[in-house]
N, C-alpha and C positions, 0 to 999 in steps of 0.2 A: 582564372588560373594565372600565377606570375609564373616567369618563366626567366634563366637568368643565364645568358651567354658569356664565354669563357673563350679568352681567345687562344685556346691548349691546340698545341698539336700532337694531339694522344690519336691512336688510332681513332679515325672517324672524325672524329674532334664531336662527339655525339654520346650523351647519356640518357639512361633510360628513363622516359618520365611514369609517372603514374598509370596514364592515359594507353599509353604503347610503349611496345619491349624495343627496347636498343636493334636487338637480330631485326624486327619488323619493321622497325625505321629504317634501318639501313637498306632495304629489302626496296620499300615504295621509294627512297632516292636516287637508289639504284633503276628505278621504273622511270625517274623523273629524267632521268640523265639521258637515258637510250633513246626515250623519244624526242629526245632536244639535239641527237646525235644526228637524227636524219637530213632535217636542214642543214646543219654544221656540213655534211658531207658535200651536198649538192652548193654553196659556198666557197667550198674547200674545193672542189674539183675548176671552179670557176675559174677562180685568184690563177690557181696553177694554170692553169691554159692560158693566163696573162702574162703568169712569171717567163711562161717557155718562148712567148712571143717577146718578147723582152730581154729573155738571153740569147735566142736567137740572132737579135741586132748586135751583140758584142763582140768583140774580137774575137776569132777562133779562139784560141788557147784559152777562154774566159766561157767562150759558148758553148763548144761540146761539153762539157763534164757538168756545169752546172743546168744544162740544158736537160742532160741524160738523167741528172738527180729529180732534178723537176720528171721527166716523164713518169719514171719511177713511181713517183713519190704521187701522182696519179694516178697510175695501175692500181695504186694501194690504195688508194681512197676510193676510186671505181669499184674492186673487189669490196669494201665493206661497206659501202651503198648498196649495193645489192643483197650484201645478207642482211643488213637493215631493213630493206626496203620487204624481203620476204621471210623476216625475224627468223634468221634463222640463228640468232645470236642471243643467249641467255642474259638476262639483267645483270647477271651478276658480274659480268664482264664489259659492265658499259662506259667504269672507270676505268681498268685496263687500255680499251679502245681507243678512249678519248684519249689518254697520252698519248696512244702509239699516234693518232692523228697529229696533236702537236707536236711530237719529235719529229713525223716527218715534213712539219713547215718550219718547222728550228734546222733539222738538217741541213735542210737544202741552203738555207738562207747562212747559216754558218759555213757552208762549204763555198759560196759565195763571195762571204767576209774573207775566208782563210786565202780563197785566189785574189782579190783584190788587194788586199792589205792595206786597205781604209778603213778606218770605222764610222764612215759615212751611214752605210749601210744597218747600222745601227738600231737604227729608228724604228727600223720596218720590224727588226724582233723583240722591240718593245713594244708594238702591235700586238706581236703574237704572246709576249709573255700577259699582255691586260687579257686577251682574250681565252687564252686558257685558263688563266684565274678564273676568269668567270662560266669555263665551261666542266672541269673537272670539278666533282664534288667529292672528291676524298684527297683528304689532306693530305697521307702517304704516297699517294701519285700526284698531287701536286710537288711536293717538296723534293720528292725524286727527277721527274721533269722539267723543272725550274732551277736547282742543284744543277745536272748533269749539263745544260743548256749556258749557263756562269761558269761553268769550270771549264768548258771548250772556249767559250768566248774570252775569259780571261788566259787562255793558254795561248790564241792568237795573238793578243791584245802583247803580252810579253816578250813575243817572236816576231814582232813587227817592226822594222828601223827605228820606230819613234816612238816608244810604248808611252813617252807624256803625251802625246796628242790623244790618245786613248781615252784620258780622264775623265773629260768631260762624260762621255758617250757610259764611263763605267758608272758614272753617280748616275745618269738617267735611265741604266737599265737598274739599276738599283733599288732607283725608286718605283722604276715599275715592277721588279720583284714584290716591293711592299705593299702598292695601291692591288698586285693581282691577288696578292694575303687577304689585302682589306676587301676586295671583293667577292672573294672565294667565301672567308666565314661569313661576310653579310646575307650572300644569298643562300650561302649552304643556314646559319640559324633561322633568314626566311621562310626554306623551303619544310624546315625542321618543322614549325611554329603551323605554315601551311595544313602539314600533313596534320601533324597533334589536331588541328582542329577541324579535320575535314573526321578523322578518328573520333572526335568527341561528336562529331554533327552525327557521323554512322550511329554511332551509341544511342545518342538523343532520339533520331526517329527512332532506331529497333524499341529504344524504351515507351517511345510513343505509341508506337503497334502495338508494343503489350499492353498495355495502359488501357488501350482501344480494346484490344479483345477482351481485356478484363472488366472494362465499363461495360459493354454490350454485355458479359455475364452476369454482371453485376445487376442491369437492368432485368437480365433474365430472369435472376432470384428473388431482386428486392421486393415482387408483389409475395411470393410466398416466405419471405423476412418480418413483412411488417405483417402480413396475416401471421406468422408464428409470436410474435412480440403483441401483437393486441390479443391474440388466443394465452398465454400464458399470463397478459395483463390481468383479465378477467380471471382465470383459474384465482391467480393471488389474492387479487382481490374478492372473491368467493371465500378463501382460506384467513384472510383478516377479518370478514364481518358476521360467519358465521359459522358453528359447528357444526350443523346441522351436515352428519357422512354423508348422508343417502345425498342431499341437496349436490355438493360440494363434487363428490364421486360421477355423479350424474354429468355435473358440468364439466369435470375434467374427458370425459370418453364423447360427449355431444364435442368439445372445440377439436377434440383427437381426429375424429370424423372430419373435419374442415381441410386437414395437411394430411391424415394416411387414410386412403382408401382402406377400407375391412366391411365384411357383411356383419359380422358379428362379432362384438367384441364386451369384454366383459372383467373387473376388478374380483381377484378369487385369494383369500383369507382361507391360512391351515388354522385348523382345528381339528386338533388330535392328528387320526391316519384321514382326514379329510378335507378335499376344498370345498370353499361355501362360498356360492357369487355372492358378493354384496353387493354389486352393480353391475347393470347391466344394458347394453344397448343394440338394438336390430333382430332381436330373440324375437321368433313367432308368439304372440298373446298367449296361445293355449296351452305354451311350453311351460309357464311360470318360473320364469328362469332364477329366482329367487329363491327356491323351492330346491334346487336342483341340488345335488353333494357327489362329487367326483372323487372317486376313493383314491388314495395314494400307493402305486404299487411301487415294488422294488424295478431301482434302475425305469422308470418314466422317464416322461419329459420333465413333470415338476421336480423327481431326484436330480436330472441332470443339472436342471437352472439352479437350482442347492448347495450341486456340489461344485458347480464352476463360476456361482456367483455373477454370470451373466447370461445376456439375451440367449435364445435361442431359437433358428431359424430354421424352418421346414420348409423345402420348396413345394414338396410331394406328399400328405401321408400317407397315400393308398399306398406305400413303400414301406410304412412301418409297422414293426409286429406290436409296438407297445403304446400305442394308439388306442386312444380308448373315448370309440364315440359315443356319443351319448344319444339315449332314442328319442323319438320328435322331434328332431333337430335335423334338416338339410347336411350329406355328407357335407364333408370338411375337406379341403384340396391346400391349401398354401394355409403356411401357419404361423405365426410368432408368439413367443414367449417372454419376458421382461422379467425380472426378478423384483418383488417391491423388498425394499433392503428398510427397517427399521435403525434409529441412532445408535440402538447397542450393536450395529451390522450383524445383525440376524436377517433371515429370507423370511419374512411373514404371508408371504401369497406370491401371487404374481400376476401381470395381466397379460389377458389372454387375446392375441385379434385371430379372427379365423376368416380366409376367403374361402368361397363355394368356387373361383376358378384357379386353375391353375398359374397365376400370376406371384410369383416370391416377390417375398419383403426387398426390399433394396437396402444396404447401407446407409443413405440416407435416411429412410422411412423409416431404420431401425434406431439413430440415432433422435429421432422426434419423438420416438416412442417412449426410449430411456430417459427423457424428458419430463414427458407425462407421466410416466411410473416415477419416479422421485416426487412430483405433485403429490401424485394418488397418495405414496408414502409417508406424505406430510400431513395430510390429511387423517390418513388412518392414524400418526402418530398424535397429531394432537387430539385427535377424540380419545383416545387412550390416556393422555395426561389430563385432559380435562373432567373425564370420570373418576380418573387417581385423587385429582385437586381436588375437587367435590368432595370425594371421601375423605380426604386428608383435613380441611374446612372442618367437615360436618364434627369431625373425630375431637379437630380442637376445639373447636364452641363446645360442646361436651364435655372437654376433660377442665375449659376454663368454666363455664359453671357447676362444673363438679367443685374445681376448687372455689371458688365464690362461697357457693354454698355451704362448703365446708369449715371455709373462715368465719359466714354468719355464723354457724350451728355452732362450732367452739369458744365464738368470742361469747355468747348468752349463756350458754354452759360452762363457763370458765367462772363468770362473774359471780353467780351465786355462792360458792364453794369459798371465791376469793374474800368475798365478804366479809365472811364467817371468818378467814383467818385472818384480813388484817382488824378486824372487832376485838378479837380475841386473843393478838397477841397486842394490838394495842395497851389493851386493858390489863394483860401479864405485867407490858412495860413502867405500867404504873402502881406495879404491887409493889408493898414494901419490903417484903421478905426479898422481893427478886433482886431491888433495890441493894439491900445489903451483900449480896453477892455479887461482886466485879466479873464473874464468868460466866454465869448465866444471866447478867445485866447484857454483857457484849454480846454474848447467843439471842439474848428474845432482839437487841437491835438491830444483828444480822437478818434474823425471819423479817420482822419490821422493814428494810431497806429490799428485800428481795419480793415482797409484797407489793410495793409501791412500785418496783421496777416490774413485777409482771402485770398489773393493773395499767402503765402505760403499754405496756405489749399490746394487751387487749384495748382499749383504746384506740390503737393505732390498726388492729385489726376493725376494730367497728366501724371505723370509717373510712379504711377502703371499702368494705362492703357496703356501706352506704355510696361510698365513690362509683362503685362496679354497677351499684341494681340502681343508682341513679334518683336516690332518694336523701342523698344531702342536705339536709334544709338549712338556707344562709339566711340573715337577719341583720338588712344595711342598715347600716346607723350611720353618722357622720364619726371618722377615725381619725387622730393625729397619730401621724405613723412615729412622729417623735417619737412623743410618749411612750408609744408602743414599744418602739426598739430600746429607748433607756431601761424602759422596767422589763426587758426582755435581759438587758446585757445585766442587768445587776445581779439578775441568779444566777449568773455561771461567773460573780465572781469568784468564789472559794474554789470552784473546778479552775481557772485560769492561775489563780494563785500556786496550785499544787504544781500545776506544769507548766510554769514560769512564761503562760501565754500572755500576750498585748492586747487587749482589746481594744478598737478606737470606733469611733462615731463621728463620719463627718456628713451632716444633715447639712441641706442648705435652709437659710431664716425663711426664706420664700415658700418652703414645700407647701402645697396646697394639703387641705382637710378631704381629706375621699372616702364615698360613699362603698361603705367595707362592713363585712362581717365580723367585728375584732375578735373574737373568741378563735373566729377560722383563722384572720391572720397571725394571730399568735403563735398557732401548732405551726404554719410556714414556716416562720424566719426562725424558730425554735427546733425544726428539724434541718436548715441550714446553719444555725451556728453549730448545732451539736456535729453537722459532719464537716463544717471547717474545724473544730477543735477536733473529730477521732482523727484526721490526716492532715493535720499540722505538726512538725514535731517539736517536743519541748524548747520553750525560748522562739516559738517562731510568734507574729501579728497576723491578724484578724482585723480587718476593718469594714464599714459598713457607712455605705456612701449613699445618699439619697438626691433624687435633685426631678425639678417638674419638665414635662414633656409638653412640647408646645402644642395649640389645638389644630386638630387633625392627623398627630403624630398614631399610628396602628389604626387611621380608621376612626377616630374617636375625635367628633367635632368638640369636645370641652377640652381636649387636651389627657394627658394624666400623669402618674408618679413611677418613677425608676429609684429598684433600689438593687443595690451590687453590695453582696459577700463576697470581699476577697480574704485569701488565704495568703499565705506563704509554704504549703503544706505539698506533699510529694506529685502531687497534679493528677491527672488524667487522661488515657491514651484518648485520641480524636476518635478513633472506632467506636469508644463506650460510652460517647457523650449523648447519646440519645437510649440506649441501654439503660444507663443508670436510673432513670426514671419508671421503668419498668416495676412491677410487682416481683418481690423476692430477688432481685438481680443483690447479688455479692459480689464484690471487687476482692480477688486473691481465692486463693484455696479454701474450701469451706472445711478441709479438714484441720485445717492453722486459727478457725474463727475462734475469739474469745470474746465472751459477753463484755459490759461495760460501756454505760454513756459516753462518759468523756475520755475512756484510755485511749493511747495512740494506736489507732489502725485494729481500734477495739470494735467489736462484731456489734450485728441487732437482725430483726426478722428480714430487713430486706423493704419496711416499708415506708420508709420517711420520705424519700424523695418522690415515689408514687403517689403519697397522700399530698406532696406540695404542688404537685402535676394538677391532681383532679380537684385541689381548695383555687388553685389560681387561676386555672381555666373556670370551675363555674362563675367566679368573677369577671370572666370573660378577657383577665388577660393572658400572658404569655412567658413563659420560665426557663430558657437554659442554662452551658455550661460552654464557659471559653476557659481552653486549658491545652497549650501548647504541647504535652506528654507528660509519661510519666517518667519519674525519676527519683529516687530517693536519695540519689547524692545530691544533687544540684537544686532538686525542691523549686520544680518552674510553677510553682501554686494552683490557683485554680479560681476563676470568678463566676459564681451564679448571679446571672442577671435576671429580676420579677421584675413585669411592666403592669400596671395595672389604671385603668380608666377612673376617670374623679369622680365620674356618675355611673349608676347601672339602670336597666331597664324598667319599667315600672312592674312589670310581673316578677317577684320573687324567685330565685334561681330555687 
């Protein structure tokens, strides 16, 4: 604690610190003063019976009157020696007293000076002005008793034949006016500073005793702390490694047993208007507690725990009319109730502890229980999500081989029919009669181009479904991906031309030759340019980077090949960069899709980027999508990066 003295003379010349009130400071210096008063007296009685021997030897006219002040001025100090001595004198007058003491050795000794009219005598009341300094501890009787003691002696000092001989005698009581200031605040902030920390020492033990009593309780609980912290450890860890209720349920009412005494206790599940234990512990064998269904009447216990959503505590129930015992069962005497609260806060049961003695639940016991009942809760909830999940599972593998099966069935049933019309309007296209007609020449070339566009549909369904039932069959040959991608980019000239797109090609000379299915990678990078060109908009670049991955880069001791589609094209939010790869996922409103290969942010079935997912992976490598957002003002583009191995396994994928 800093503490900062002020040499003020305000009353008290004392402020309140944090530690203690200003009133209770003043209070204990006040305490400090009285009993320093008592010596002072028996002192003070001394001197004087010196002074009187003393004035006795002087001239009459010099010895009675200053003689008679002195005896006085004894009587006075006698009388308050003795109420000191048998306190019969409050603290709070202890600075009052002390002046009247000092005024009566200023008295005398100025009435002294006033008959002698030397100021020899001087000296002796700069005795008494140090030693009042240092016995009064309030500044307002200081400053009045030291005051009034200067303005008689100066009023001598003036009426004296030779008031310059005086001078001297007036700077050195002067100075002992200032030295009794300086010793007054020195001891009065001493005593101040004393007290503050005899004040904080008080604090310090009481806080220690507490401290004390609270360790000793603390000792008291911690075996049944750290029994409740390894009993709930276990529960948890019951609840992480298995579903198994019955298991789980079990454990939670066996560790319940270890912290709340109960004979019987028991986890009870509503169904319908009834409970049904699901668990059970302490139940007589022959009772089949499992077995048992406790009907729900109006206003029970279990309505109460319902409607008030909490515990419920029976000291007695031989006292209740709506008590409902069950037979082969030991009466029931002390009872509690818990409410099992499920996540949507519904009461789905409750658990029940029942003793055979008359001994109630405690507060505590009830708070370890609402414990365990949340457990139990958890427990019942997730076997309940876990049969939901299950279902939910079962329902989508079913509804995803339904559709599986239903893209196989239609792409084989699509193709025959397709056949037959692009044969046959082929064969129109090459009639002559059609020929000489400009209108139905552009008619058969419309069926023609809408032929060929639903034959890639199907295609592209065939081999998801080949991708789905995992019957792909790949055929590595050695690939120059070059080659690949020049005679990839050379067909979608006349699409780039129409919408003023840039195509670039920046291979490196080094690319290595990789062991590749070229048919498969062809449909790849063929369903990545076609959707860097649907979501680029006209005028924007497409580039197509290639370069070799050093050996051991994914895993792969030979090393392998990186190639990167970048766009310029309106991008993709981060949410749907794993999405996109999905079967049938559409970017934008499916009811704004419009058909079309290469038109801008023009539709298709939803299957290109899924077919490059399951051609890249059985080659065993790896295919994203880095794309800062989407935006169609600012067009932050979009880069698909394939990584793919130089070699493949010797078993054919």
């Amino acid at each position: 604690m800093t503490q900062t003295t002020s040499p003020r003379t305000s009353n008290d010349a004392i402020s309140a610190t944090p530690e203690i009130g200003k009133a209770e400071l003043r209070a204990a210096l006040d305490e400090v003063m009285l009993d320093s008063l008592r010596p002072v007296t028996a002192v003070l009685m001394a001197l004087l019976c010196i002074l009187i021997y003393g004035y006795a030897r002087q001239p009459r006219a010099l010895a009675v009157p200053t003689a008679l002040m002195a005896a006085l001025a004894l009587a006075a100090v006698f009388v308050c020696s003795l109420l000191l001595y048998h306190r019969k004198i409050p603290a709070r007058y202890a600075n009052p007293l002390g002046a009247l003491l000092a005024a009566l050795m200023l008295i005398q000794r100025l009435v002294y000076l006033a008959l002698l009219r030397a100021p020899e005598p001087t000296a002796n009341i700069i005795l008494i002005f140090v030693g009042t300094g240092f016995l009064i501890l309030s500044t307002p009787w200081l400053v009045a008793t030291l005051g009034s003691a200067l303005v008689v002696w100066l009023a001598i000092a003036l009426r004296s034949p030779d008031p310059s001989a005086w001078s001297h005698n007036g700077f050195l009581l002067l100075s002992a006016t200032a030295l009794a200031f300086i010793i007054h605040l020195t001891r009065l902030n001493s005593l101040r500073r004393q007290e503050v920390l005899r004040v904080q020492n008080e604090l310090r033990n009481r806080e220690l005793e507490q401290r004390a009593v609270a360790l000793e309780t603390f000792y008291q609980t911690e075996r049944s702390r750290r029994l409740l912290t390894e009993t709930l450890y276990e529960v948890s860890r019951a609840l992480s490694q298995t579903l198994n209720l019955e298991e789980v349920l079990g454990l939670i009412l066996e560790n319940l047993a270890r912290l709340v005494a109960f004979d019987r206790g028991s986890v009870m599940l509503r169904q319908d208007n009834e409970l049904l234990i699901v668990a059970a512990r302490g139940f007589p064998a022959e009772s089949n507690p499992l077995q048992i269904r406790v009907p729900i009447k109006e206003n029970d216990v279990f309505q109460q725990i319902c409607q008030s959503r909490a515990p419920l505590i029976i000291p007695e129930v031989s006292g209740r009319l709506d008590w409902q015992q069950v037979e082969h069962l030991p009466p029931a005497r002390a009872w509690a109730g818990v409410p099992l609260i499920d996540a949507q806060n519904e009461v789905i049961g409750m658990l029940s502890l029942t003793r055979e003695t008359p001994q109630p639940y405690t507060g505590d016991e009830t708070g370890l229980v609402l414990t365990f009942a949340g457990q139990a809760a958890i427990a019942l909830q997730n076997a309940r999500l876990y049969s939901a999940l299950g279902e939910a599972y079962a329902q989508l593998e079913r509804l995803d081989q339904t559709k599986s099966d239903f893209i196989t069935v239609a792409a084989h049933e699509l193709r025959t029919p397709l056949t037959l019309i692009r044969g046959y309007s082929q064969m129109l296209l090459k009639d002559p009669e059609i020929g000489k007609d400009t209108e139905r020449l552009e008619m058969m070339r419309g069926i023609v181009d809408g032929a060929i566009r639903l034959n890639d549909i199907i295609n592209s369904m065939v081999d998801i479904a080949k991708i789905d039932t995992r019957t792909l069959q790949l055929y590595f040959l050695p690939v120059t991906l070059e080659n690949l991608l020049r005679s990839l980019l050379n067909s979608f000239r006349e699409a780039s031309q129409e919408r003023h797109l840039t195509l670039r090609m920046n291979i490196e000379e080094s690319l290595p030759v990789i062991e590749a299915d070229a048919d498969a990678l062809k449909k790849v990078f063929y369903h990545l340019v076609v959707n860097a060109i649907k979501y680029t908009p006209d005028g924007g670049t497409i580039t197509i980077t290639g370069s070799a991955l050093k050996p051991g880069a994914y895993g792969w001791p030979a090393g392998g090949v990186e190639i990167v589609i970048r766009d310029t094209g309106i991008g993709i939010d981060p949410r749907y960069h794993n999405l996109i790869f999905t079967k049938f996922y559409q970017t934008g409103e499916v009811a704004l899709h419009s058909s079309g290969t290469t038109k801008f942010k023009g539709g298709g079935p939803g299957l290109g980027l899924a077919i490059v997912k399951g051609i890249v992976e059985a080659h065993g490598g790896k295919v994203w999508v880095e794309s800062t957002g989407y935006d169609e003002a600012t067009c932050p583009g979009s880069s698909f990066h394939v990584v793919l191995p130089l070699t493949q396994p010797e078993e054919p994928a």
